[in-house]
N, C-alpha and C positions, 0 to 999 in steps of 0.2 A: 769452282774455287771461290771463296770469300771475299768480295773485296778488299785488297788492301793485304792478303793475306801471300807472304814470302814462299817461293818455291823455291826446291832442293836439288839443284843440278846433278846428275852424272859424276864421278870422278872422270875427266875426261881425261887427265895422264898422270901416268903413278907418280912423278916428282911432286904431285900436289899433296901427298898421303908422307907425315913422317911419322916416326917413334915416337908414341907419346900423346898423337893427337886424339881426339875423342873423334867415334865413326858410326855408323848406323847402317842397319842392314838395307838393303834395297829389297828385300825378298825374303817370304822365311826359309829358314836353313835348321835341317833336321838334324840330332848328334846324339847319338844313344839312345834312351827313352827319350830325350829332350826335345822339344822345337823351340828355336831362336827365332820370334814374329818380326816381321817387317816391320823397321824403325827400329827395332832393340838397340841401345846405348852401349858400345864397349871401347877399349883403349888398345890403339895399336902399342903391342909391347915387343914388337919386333919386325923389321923389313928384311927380306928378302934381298940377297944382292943381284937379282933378275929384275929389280922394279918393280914387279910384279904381284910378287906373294905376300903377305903379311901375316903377323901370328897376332890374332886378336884377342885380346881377355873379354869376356861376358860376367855377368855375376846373376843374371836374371835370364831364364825360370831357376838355373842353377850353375855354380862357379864353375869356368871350363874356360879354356884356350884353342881356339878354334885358326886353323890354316884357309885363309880365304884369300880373292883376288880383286883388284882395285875396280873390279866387273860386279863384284858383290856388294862395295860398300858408296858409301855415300858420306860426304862429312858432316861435321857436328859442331855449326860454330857456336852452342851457346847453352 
């Protein structure tokens, strides 16, 4: 790593993840033809009332709404 350069914790418990925040994959995740790459940029647009789940929007490589778990993502402060 870079000196100087900021690393990206775990979501270590889902009350860290709300509606609305900007999130990033931990890993890629395949969805039809698509693969969503490690780091991909999306918006949680919906939690789960298990804490757990989330429905997240992607727009890249293409627009889709994907069901992941707070195991999948990673946040996106900036």
């Amino acid at each position: 790593m870079a000196r100087g350069a900021a690393t990206i914790a775990p979501v270590s418990s889902a009350a860290a993840l709300r509606e609305y925040d900007f999130v990033r994959l931990r890993h890629d995740v395949h969805a039809g033809d698509a693969t969503y790459v490690a780091g991909a940029r999306g918006v949680i647009v919906h939690s789960h009332d298990d804490g757990v789940g989330y429905e997240v929007e992607f727009e890249v490589p293409e627009f889709r709404v994907l069901t992941l778990t707070s195991q999948d993502l990673l946040p996106d402060h900036g």
